[in-house]
Backbone as ProteinMPNN parsed JSONL, in Angstrom:
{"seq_chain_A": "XXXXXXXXXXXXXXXXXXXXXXXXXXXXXXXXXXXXXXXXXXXXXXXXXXXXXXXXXXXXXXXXXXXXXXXXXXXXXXXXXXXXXXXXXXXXXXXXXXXXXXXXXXXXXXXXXXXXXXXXXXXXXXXXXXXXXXXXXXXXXXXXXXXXXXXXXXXXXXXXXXXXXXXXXXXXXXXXXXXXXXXXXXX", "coords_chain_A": {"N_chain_A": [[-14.992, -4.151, 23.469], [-16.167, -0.602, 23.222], [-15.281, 1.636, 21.022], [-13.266, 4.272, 19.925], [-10.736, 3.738, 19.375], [-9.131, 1.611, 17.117], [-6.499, 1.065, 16.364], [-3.613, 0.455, 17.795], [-0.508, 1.862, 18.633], [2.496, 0.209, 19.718], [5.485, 0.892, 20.962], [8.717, -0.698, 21.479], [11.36, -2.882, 22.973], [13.881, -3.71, 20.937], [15.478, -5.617, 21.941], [14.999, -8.362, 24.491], [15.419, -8.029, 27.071], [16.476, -7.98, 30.593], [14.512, -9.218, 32.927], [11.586, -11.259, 33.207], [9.436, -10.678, 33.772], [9.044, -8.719, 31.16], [8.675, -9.472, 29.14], [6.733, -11.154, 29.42], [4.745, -9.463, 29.856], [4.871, -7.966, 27.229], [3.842, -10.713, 25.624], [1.008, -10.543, 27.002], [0.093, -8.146, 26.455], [-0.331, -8.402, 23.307], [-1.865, -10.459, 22.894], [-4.022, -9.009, 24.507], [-4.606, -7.048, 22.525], [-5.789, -8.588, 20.01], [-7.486, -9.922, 21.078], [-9.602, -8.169, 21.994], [-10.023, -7.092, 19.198], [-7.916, -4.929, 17.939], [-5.925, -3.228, 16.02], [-1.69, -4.291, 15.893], [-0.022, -1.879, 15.523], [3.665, -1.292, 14.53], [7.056, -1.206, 15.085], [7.978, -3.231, 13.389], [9.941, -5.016, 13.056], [12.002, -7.666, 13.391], [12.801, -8.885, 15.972], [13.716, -8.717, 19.981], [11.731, -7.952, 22.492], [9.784, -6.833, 20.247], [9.18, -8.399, 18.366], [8.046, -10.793, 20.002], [5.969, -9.42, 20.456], [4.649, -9.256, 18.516], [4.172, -11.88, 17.713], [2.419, -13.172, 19.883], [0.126, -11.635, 19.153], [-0.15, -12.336, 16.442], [-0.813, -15.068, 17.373], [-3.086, -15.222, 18.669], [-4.767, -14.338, 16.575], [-5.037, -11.844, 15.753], [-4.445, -8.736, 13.554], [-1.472, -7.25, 12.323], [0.404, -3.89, 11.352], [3.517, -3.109, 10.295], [5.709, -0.671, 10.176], [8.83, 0.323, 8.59], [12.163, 0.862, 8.747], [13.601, 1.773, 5.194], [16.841, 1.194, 5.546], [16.732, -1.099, 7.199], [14.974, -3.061, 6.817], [16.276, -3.981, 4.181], [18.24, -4.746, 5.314], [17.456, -7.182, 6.325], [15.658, -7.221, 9.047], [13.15, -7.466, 8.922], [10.128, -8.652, 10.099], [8.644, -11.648, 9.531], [5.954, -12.433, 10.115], [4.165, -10.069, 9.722], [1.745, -8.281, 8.473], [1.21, -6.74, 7.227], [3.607, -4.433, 4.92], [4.924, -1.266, 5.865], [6.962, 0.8, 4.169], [9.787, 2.819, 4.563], [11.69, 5.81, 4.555], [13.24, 7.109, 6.402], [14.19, 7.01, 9.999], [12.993, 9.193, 11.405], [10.571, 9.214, 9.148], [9.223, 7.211, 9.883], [8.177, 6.878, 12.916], [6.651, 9.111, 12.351], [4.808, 8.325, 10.548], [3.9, 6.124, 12.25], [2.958, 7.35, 14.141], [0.911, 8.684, 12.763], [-1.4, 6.492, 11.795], [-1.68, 5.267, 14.265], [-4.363, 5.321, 16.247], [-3.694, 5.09, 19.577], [-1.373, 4.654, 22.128], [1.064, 2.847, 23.155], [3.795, 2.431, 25.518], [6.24, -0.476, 25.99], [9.09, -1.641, 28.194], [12.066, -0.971, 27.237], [15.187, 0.651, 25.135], [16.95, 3.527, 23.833], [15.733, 4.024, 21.652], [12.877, 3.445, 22.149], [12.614, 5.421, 23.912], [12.716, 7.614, 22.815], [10.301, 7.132, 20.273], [8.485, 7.386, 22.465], [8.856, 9.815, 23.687], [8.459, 11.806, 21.477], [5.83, 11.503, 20.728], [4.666, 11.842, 23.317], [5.355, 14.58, 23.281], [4.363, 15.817, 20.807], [1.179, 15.578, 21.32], [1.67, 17.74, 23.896], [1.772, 19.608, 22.185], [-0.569, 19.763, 20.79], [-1.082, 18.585, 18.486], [-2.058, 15.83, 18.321], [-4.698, 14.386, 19.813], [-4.384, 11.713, 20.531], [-4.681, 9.228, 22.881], [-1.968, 7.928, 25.747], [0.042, 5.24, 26.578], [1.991, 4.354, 29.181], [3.417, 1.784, 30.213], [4.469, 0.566, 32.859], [6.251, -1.621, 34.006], [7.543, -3.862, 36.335], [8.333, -1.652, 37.571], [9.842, 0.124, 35.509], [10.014, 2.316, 34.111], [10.245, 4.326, 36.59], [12.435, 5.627, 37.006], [12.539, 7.858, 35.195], [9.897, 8.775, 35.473], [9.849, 9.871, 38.204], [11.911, 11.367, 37.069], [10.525, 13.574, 34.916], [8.348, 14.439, 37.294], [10.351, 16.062, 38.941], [10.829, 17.814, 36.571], [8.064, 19.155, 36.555], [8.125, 20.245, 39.742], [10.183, 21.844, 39.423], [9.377, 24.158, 37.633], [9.573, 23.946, 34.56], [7.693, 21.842, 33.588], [3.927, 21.735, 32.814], [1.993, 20.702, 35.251], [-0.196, 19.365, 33.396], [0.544, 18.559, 31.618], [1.623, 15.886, 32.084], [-0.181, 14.466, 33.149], [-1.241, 13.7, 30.564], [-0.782, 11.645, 29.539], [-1.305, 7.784, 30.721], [0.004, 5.873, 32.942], [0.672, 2.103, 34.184], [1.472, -0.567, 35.954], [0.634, -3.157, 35.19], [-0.247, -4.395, 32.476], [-2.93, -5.046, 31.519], [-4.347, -3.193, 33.176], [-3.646, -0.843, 32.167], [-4.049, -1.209, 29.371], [-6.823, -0.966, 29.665], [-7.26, 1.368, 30.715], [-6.2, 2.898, 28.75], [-8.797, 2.546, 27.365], [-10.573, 3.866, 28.402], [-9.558, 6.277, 28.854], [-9.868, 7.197, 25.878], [-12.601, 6.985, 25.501], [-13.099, 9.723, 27.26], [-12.281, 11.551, 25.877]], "CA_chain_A": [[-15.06, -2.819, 24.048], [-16.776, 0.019, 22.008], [-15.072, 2.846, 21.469], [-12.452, 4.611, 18.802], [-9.306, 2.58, 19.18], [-8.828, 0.591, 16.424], [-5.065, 0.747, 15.81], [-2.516, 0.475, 18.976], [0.727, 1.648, 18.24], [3.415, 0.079, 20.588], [6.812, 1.311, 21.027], [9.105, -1.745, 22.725], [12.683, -3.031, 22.727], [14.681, -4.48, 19.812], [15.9, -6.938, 22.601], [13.694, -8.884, 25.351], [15.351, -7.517, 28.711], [16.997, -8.858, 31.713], [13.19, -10.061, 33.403], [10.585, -11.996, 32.767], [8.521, -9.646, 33.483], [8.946, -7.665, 30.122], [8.613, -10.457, 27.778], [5.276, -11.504, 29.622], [3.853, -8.056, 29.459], [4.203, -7.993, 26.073], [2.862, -10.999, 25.008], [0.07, -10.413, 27.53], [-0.753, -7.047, 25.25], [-0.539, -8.69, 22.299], [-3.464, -11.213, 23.295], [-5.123, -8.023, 24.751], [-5.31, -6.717, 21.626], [-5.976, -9.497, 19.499], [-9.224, -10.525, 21.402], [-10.371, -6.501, 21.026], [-10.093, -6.526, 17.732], [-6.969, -4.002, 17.927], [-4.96, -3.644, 15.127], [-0.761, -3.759, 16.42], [0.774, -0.987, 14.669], [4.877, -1.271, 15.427], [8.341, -1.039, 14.371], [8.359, -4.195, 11.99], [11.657, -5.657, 13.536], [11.947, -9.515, 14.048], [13.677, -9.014, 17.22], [13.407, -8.904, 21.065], [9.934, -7.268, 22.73], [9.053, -6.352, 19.281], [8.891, -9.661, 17.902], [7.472, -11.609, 21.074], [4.374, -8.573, 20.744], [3.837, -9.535, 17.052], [4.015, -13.168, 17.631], [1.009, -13.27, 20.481], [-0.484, -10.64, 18.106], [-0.763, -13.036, 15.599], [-0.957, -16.313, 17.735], [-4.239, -14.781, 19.207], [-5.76, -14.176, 15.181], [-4.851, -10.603, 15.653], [-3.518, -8.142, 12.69], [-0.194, -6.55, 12.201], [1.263, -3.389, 10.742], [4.948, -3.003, 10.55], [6.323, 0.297, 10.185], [10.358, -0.273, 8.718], [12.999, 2.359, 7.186], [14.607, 0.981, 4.016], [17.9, 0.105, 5.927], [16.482, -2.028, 8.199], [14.249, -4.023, 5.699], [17.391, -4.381, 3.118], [19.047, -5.669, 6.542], [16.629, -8.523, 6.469], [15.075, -7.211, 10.215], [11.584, -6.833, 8.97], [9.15, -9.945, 10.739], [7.534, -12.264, 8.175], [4.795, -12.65, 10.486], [3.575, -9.009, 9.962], [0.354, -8.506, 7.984], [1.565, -5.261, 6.012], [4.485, -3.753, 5.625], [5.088, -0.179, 5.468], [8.548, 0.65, 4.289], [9.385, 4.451, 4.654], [13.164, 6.517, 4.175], [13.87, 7.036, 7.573], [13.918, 6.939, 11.484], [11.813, 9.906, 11.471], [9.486, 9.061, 8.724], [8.75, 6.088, 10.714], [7.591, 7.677, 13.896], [5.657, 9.481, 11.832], [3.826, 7.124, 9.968], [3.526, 5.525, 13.197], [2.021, 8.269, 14.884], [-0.289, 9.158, 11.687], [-2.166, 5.544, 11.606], [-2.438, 4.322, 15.576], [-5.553, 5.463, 17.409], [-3.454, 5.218, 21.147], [0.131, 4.42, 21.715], [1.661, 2.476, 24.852], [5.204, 2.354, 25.41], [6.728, -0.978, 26.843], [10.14, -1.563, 28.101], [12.85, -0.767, 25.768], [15.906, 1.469, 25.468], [17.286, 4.787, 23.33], [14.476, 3.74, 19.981], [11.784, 3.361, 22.622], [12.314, 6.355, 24.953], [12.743, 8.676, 21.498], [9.311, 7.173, 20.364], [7.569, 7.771, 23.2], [8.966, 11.487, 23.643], [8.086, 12.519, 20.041], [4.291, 11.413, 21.373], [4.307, 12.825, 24.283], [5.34, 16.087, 22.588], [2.85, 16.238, 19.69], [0.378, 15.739, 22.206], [1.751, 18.882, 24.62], [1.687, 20.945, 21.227], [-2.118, 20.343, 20.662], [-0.644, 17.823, 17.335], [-2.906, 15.282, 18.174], [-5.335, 14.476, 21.042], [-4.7, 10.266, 21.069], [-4.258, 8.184, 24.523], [-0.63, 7.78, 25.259], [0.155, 4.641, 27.657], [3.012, 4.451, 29.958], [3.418, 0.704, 30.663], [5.608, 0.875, 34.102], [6.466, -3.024, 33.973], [8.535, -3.786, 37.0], [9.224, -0.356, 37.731], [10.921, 0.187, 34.487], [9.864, 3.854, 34.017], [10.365, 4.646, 37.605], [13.198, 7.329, 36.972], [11.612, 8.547, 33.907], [7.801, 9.263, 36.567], [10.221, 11.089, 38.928], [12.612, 13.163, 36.225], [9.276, 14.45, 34.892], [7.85, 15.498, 38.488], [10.858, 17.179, 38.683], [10.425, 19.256, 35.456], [6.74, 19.941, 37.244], [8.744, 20.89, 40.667], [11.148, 23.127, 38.749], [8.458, 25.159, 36.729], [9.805, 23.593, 33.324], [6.687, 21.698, 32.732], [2.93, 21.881, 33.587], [1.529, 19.338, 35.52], [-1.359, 19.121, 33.023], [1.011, 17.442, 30.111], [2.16, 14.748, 32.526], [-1.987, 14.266, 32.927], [-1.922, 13.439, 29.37], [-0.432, 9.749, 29.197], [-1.6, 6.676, 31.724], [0.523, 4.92, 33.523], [0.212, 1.598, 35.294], [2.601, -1.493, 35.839], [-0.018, -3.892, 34.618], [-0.727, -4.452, 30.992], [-4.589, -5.105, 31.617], [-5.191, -2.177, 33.376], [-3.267, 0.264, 31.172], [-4.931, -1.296, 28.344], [-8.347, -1.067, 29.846], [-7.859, 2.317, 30.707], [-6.301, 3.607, 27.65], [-10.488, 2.766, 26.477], [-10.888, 5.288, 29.219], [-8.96, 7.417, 28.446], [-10.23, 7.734, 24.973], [-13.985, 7.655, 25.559], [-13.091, 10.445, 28.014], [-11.47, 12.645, 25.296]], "C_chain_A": [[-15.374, -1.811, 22.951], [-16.188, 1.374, 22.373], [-14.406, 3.275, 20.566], [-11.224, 3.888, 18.393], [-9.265, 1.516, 18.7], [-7.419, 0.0, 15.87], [-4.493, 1.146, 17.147], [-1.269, 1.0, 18.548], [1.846, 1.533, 19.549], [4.493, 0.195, 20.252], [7.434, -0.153, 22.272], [10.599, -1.732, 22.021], [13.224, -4.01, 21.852], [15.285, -5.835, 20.981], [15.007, -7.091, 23.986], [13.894, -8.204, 26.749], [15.701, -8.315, 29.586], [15.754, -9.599, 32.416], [12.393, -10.382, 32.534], [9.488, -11.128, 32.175], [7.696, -9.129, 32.064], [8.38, -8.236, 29.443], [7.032, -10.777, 27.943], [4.383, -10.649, 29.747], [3.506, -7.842, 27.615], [3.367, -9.059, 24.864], [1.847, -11.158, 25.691], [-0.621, -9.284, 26.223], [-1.182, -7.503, 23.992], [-1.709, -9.472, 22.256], [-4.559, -10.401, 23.647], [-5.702, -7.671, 22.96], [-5.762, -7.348, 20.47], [-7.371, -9.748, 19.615], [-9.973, -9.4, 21.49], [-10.186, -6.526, 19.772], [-9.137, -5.123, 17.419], [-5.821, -4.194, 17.324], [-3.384, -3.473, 16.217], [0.031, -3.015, 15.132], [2.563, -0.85, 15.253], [5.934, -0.938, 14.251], [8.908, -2.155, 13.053], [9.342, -5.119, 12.13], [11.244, -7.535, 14.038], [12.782, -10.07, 15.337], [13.125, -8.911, 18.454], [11.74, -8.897, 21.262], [8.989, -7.509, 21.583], [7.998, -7.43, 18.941], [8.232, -10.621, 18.721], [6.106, -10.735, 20.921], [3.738, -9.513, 19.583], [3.489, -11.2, 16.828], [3.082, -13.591, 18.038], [0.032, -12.704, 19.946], [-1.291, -11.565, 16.943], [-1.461, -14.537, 16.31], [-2.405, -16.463, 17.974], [-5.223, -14.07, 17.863], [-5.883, -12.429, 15.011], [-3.974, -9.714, 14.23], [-2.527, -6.694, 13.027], [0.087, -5.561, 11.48], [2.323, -2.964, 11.537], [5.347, -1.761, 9.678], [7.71, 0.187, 9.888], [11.202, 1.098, 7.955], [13.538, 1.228, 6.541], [15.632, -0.017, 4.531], [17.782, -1.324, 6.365], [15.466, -3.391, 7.538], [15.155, -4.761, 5.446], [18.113, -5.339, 3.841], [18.127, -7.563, 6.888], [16.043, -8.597, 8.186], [13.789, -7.251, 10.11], [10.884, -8.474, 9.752], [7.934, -10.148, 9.695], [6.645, -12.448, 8.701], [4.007, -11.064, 10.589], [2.272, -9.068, 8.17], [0.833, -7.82, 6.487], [2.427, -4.843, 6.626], [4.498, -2.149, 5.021], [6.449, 0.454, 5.714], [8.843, 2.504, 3.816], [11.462, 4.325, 4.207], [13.885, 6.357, 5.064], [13.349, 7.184, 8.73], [12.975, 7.719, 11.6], [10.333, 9.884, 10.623], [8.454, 7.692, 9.211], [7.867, 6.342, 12.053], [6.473, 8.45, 13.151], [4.224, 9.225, 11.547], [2.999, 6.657, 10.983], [2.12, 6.02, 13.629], [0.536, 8.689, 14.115], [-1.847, 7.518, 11.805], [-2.456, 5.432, 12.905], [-3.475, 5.624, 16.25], [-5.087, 6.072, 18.872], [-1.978, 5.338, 21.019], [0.134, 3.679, 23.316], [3.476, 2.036, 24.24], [5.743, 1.337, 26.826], [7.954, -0.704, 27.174], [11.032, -1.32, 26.83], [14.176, 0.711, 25.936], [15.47, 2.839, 24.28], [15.452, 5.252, 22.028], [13.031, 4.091, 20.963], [11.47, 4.527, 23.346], [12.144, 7.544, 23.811], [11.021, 8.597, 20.523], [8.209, 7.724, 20.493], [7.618, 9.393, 23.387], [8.238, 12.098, 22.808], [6.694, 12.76, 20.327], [3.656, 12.343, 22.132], [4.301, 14.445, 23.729], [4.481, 16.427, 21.756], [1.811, 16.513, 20.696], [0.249, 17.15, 23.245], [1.631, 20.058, 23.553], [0.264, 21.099, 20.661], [-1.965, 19.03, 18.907], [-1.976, 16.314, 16.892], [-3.38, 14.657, 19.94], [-5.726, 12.83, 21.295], [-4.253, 10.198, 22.376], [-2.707, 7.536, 24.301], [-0.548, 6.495, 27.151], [1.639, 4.12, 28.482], [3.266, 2.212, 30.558], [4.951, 0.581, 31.784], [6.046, -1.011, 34.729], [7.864, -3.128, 34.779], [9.353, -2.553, 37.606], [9.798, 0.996, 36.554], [10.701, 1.704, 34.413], [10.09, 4.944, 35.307], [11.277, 5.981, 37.74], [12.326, 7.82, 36.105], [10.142, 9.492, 34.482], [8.695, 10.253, 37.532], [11.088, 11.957, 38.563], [11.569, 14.175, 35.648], [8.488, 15.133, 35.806], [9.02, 16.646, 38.472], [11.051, 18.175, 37.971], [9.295, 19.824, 35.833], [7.762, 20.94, 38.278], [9.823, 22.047, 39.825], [11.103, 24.095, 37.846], [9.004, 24.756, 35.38], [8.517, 22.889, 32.531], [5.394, 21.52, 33.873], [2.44, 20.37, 33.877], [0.136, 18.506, 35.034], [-0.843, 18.227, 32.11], [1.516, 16.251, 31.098], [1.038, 13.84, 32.915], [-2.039, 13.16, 31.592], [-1.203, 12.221, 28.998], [-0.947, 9.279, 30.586], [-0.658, 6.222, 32.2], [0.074, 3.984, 34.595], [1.519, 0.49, 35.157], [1.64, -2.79, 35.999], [-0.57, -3.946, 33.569], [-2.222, -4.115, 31.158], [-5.322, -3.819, 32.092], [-4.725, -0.754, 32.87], [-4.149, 0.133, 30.178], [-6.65, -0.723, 28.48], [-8.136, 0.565, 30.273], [-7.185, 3.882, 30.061], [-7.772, 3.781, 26.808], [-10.721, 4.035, 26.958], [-10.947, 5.969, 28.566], [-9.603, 8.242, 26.928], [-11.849, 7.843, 24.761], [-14.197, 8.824, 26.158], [-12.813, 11.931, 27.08], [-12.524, 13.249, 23.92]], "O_chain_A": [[-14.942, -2.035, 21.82], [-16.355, 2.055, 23.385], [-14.817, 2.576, 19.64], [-10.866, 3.557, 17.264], [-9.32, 0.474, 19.353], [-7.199, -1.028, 15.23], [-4.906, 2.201, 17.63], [-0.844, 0.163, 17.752], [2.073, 2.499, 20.278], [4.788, -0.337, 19.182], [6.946, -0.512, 23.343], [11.011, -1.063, 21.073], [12.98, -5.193, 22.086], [15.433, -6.975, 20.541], [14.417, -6.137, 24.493], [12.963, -7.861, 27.478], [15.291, -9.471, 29.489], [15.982, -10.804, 32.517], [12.347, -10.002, 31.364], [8.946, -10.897, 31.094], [6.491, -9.085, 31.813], [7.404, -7.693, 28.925], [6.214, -10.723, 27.025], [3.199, -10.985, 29.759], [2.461, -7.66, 26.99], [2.704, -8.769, 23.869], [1.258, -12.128, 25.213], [-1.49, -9.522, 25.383], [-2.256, -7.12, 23.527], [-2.606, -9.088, 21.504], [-5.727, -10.67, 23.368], [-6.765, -7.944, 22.402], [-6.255, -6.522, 19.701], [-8.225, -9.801, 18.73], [-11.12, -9.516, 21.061], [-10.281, -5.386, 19.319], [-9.624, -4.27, 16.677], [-4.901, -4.933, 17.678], [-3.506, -2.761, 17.214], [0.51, -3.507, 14.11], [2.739, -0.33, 16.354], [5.798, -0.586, 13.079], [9.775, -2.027, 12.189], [9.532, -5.992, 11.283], [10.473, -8.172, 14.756], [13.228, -11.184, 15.609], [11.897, -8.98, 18.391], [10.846, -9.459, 20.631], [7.894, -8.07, 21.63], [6.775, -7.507, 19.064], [7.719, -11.495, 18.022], [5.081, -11.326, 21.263], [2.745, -10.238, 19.632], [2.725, -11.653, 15.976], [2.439, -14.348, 17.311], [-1.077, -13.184, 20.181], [-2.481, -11.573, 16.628], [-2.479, -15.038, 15.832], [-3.01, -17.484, 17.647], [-6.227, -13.398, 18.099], [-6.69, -11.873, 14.266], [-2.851, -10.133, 13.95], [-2.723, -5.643, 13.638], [0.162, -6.052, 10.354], [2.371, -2.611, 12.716], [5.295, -1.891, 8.455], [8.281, -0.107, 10.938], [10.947, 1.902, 7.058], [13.85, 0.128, 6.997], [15.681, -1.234, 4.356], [18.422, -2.331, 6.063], [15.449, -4.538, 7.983], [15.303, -5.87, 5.959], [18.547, -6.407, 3.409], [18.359, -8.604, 7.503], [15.934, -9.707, 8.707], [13.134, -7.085, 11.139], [11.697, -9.398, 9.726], [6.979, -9.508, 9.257], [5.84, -12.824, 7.85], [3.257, -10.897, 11.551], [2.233, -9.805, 7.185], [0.828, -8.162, 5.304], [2.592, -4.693, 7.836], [4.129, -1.885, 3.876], [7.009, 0.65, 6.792], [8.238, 3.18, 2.984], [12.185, 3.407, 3.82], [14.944, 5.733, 5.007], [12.154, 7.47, 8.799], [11.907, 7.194, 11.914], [9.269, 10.311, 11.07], [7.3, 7.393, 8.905], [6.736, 5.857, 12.042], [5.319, 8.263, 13.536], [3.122, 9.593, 11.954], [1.77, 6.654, 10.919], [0.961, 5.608, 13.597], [-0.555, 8.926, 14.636], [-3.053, 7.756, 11.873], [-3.677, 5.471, 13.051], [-3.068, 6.718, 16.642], [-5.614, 7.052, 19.4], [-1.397, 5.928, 20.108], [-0.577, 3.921, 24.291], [4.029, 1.619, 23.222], [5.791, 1.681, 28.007], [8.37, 0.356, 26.708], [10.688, -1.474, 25.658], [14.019, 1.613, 26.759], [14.338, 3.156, 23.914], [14.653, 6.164, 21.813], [12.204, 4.907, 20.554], [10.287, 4.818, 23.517], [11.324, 8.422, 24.078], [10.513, 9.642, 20.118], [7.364, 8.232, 19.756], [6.63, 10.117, 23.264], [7.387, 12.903, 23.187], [6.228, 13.898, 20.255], [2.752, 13.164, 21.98], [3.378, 15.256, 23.803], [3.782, 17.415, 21.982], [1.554, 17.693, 20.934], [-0.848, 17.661, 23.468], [1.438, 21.228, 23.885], [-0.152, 22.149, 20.17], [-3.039, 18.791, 18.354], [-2.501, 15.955, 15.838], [-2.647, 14.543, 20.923], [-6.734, 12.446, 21.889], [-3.522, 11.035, 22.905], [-2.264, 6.936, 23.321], [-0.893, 6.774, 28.299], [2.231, 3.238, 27.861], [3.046, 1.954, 31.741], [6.135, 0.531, 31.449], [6.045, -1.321, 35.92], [8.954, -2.748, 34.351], [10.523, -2.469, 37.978], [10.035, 2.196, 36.695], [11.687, 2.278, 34.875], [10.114, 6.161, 35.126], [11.009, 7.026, 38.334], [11.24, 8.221, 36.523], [9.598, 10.497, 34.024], [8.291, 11.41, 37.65], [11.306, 13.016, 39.151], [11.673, 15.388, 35.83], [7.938, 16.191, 35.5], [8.827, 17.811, 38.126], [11.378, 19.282, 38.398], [9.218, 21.026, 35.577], [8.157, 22.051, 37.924], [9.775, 23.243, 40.114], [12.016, 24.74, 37.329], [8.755, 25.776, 34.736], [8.226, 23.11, 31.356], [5.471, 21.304, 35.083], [2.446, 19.343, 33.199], [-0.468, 17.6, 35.607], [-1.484, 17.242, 31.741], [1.972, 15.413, 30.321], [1.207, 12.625, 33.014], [-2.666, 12.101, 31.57], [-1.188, 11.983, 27.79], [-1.055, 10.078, 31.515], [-0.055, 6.033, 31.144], [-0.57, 4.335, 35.584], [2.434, 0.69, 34.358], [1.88, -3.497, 36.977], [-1.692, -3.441, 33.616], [-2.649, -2.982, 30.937], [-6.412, -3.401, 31.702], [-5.328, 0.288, 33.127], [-4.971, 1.016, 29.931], [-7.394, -0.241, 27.626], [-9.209, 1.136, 30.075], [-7.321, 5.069, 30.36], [-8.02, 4.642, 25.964], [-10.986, 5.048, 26.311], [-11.825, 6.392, 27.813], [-9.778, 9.456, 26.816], [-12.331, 8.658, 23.974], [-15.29, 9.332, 25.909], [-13.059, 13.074, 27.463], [-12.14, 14.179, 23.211]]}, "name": "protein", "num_of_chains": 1, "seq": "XXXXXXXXXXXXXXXXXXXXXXXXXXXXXXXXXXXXXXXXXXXXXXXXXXXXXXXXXXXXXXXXXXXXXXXXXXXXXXXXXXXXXXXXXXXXXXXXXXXXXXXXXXXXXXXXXXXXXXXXXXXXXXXXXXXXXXXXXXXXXXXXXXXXXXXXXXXXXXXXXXXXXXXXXXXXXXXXXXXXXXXXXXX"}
């Protein structure tokens, strides 16, 4: 696919999740982006989601950067199957980083780490910060409150219904992926 997105950065969960579902979404993505030629830019962690992305990531001849703060290195969480690591201070210089290198972003399942992420995103983006493709991966539902606490900030004049425009959502890997290209040939 021809287009600007050369670095992905996914946001997912330090642990795999009560369904199947989750686990097979993400190593579905990870094969997505593997056979595009799409770098995975992530959290670095050798655990749940994370680690099941980076594993199909690589299984599928795909390359890795890992994003880690100090602690979490020193802690021995980083994943030896990552390409490069990039080892920062802290939680926030991580997000950062994140945000500075990937191209797009999609946000699978995942709790407190993942929904804080994706916010930070979404927000740069409503402040004009930067104008990447932000993807909502709705796997099983999972975002389902999250799609109707945000209408309600539309319904309750708190936010415009143009920034809720500005990420994808779908509850199929393939067609988030495919139209995060959209999205960014569009932009």
């Amino acid at each position: 696919m021809a287009n600007d997105i050369k670095k992905i950065c996914v946001f997912c969960g330090s642990n795999v999740g009560n369904k199947h579902e989750y686990m097979t979404a993400a190593i579905k993505l990870g094969r997505l982006l593997a056979e595009n030629n799409v770098e995975l830019i992530y959290g670095g962690s050798a655990v749940g989601l994370m680690h099941q992305l980076a594993k199909s990531v690589k299984k599928h001849g795909g390359k890795i950067t890992g994003v880690i703060p100090r602690f979490m290195h020193e802690k021995g969480l980083a994943d030896s199957i990552v390409d490069e690591f990039i080892v920062v201070e802290t939680m926030a210089e991580r997000k950062e980083k994140m945000i500075q290198l990937a191209d797009a972003f999609i946000a699978l399942p995942g709790g407190f780490g993942t929904l804080d992420e994706l916010l930070d995103v979404i927000v740069a983006s409503q402040l004009s910060l930067h104008t990447k493709p932000i993807g909502l991966a709705n796997i099983n539902g999972f975002y389902g409150l999250l799609i109707k606490f945000i209408e309600r900030m539309i319904d309750e004049g708190f936010l415009n219904q143009a920034y809720k425009d500005t990420f994808v959502i779908s509850e199929k890997i393939d067609i988030l992926f495919n139209n995060l290209y959209t999205e960014s040939i569009n932009n």
